[in-house]
N, C-alpha and C positions, 0 to 999 in steps of 0.2 A: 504494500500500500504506500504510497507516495503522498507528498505534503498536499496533494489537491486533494485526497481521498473523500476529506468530511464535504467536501463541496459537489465533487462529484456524488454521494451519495444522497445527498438534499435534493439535486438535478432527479435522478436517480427515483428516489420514492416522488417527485411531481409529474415524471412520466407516469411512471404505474399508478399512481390516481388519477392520472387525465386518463389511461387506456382503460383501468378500472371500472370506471362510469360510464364506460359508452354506452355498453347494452342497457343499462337501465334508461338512460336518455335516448337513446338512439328505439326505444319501445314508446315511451312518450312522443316521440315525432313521429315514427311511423305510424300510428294509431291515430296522427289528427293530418298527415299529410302525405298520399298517396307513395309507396315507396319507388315507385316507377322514377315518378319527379322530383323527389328529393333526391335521390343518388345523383340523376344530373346537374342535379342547383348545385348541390352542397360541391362537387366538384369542380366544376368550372368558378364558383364562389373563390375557392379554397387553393385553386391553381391562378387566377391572379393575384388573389393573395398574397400567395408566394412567390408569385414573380413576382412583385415587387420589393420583396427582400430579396432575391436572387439577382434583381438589377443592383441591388445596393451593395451589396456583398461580394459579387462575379463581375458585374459589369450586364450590359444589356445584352451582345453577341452570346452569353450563356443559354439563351433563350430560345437561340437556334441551333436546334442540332445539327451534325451530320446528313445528306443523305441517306450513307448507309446505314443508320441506327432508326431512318423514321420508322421501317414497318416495324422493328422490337420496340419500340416506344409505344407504339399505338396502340398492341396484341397487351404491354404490360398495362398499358390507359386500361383497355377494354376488361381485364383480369381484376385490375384495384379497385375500377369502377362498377363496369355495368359485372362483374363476376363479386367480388367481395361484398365490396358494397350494398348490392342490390340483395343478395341473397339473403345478406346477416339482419337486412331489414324485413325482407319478407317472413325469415327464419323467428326472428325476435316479436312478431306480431303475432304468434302462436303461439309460442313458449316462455317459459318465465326467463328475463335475463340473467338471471345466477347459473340457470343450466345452458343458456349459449355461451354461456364465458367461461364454463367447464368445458363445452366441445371446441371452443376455439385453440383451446391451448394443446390441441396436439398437433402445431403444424413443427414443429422440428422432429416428431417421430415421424411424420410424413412427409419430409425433406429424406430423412436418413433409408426412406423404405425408400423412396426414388431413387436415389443413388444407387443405393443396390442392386435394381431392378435396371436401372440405367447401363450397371457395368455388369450386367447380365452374372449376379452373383446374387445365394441366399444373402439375405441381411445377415449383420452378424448376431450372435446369440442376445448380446447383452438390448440392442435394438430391437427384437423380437420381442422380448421377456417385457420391454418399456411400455411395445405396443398392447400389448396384451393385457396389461394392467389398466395402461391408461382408456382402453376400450371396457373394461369391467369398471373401473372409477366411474366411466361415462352412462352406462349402465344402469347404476345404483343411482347415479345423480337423477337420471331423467324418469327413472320408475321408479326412484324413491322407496327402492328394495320391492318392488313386486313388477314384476318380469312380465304379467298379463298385461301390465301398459304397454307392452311394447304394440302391440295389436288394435289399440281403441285412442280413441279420441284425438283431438286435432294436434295436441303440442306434438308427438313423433311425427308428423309432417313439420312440423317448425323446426325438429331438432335435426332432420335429414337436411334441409334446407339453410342450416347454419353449419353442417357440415362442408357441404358444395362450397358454401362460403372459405371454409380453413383451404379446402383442398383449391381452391382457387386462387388463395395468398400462397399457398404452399409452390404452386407452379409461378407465382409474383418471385418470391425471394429467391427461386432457383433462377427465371429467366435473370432480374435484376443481378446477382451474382456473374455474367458475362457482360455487364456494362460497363467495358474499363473509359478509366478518363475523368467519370462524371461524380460530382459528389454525393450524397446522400440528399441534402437538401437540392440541387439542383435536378436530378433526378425523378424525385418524385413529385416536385413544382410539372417536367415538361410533361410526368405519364397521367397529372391531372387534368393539364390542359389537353391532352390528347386524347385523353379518354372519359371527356365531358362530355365531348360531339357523340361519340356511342352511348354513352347513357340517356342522353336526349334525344337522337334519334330513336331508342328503343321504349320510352316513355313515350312520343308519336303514335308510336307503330301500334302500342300497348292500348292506345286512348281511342286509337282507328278502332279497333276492333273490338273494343267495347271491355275492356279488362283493366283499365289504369283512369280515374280521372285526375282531368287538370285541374289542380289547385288554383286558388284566387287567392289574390292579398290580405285578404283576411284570414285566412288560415294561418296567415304565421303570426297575427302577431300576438296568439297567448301565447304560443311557448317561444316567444322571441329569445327566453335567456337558454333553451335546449341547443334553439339553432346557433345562437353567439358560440354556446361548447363547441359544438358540432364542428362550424364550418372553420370557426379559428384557434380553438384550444389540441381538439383531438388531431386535425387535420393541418395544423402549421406549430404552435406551441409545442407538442411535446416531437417531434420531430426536431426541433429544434433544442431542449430539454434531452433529448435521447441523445443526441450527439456529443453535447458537451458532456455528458455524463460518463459516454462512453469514451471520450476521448482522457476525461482524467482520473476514471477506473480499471479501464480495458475493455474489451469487448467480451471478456470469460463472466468478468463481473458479473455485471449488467444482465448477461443473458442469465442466467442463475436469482440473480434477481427479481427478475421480470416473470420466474417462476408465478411468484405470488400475486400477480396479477387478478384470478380470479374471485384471491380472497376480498377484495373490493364490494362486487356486484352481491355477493354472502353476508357484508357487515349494514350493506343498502338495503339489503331485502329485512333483514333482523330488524335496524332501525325504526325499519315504517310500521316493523309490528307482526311480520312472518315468523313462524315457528318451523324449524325445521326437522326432518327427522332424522333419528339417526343412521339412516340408509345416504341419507342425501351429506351429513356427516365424511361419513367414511368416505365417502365414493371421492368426493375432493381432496379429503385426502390421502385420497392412492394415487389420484390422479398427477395431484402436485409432486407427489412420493417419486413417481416414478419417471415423470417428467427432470426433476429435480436430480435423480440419479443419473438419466439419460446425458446433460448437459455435463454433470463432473465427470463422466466416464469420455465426455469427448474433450474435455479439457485435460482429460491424462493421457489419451492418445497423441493432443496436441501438443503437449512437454515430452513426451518419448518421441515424437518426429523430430521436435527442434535439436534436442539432445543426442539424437543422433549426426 
């Protein structure tokens, strides 16, 4: 730990409470404003945004990519937005947000299972053993120890549907990983502006055919202070919060950190006055257990690579 440690850790816990609170804000919004059309707004909202700290920071020329990076820019637009995005809202409009932010958090065992499958090899054991837990965590969370839910009612369509969502980020953070050049902030400012026009186009498409309506200005403005989170706290704040944190922690930190992410959306839900069981207990935490082991076991492969 380095003399920045305690500052990076302050950084550090205000990411994880801005990522924390989505699902439960991000359920307040989509419940009063079509999630077709919010994913487009809140995007393109949120991608000039950040251009305009990217012109300040980079210079305005950062705004223009390469030719040959637009169609990976656009396929990642399309993945953050009309894929993530869209889904975790649709997802969170059926189910309670403490169980989408338990299914969310398994996109590093589903980075690790890609890879494997990628370099046409089993996963390795310890990857397997992660998945596995963290699929029976997932389990217990969403049926709340009885297994007949998986069969009835509407939240197991919500929680299939904020899965698409992980696996969606999952193929995000893998393409994103072959973007050399660009920064994190710069990045993700060009895949928002690129990947508004797909959200909006498919909010169109969605409203043609009778499945999405368009919002009016009066919709937004009781939960004006959800969409302020929304479009500038989750979507440019902690992004901005997450780098410096990780820049004077490490990136091993951070990620180990960020474990606990979904104890957030658990202490939101308790708050207001939810009782939980102790099925939904456990399940998070085997979930976090195992997630939590899955990260230090790649940070010891990562000190035996360097070490060699």
């Amino acid at each position: 730990m380095t003399s920045n440690s305690p500052k990076g850790l302050f950084w550090l816990a205000v990411t994880v409470l801005i990522w924390g609170a989505y699902m439960p804000v991000g359920k307040v919004v989509s419940q009063a404003v079509d999630p077709y059309w919010i994913t487009g707004i809140r995007y393109l909202f949120s991608g000039l945004f950040l251009a305009v700290i990217v012109m300040a920071i980079e210079g305005p020329d950062a705004l223009i990519p390469p030719r040959k990076d637009l169609f990976t820019l656009i396929l990642l637009g399309a993945l953050g937005s009309a894929g993530f995005g869209l889904f975790s809202y649709l997802g969170v409009r059926l189910t309670r947000p403490e169980h989408a932010a338990a299914i969310t958090v398994m996109t590093p065992i589903n980075v690790a299972i890609y890879r494997a499958l990628e370099a046409r090899a089993l996963p390795p054991r310890g990857v397997v053993l992660a998945a596995i837990a963290v699929v029976f965590g997932a389990l217990l969370v969403v049926t709340r120890g009885d297994l007949t839910a998986l069969t009835s009612g509407g939240s197991m369509v919500g929680n299939l549907l904020v899965f698409v969502s992980s696996l969606c980020w999952t193929f995000y953070t893998i393409k994103a990983q072959t973007m050399v050049g660009y920064s994190a902030l710069r990045l993700t400012t060009l895949t928002c502006l690129l990947g508004a026009p797909v959200g909006i186009a498919l909010a169109i498409v969605m409203t043609t055919l009778g499945h999405a309506t368009a919002p009016h200005f009066a919709d937004f403005l009781p939960i004006w202070p959800q969409i302020v989170y929304l479009f500038i706290f989750v979507s440019a704040v902690s992004i901005i919060t997450w780098n410096l944190a990780v820049r004077m922690v490490g990136a091993q930190t951070a990620t180990l950190v960020s474990t606990f992410t979904p104890v957030i959306p658990f202490a939101w839900a308790a708050w207001g006055g939810r009782v939980f069981t102790l099925w939904e207990i456990v399940g998070v935490v085997v979930i976090m257990a195992a997630i939590l082991a899955h990260n230090l076991n790649e940070q010891r492969k990562a000190r035996a690579l360097k070490a060699a």
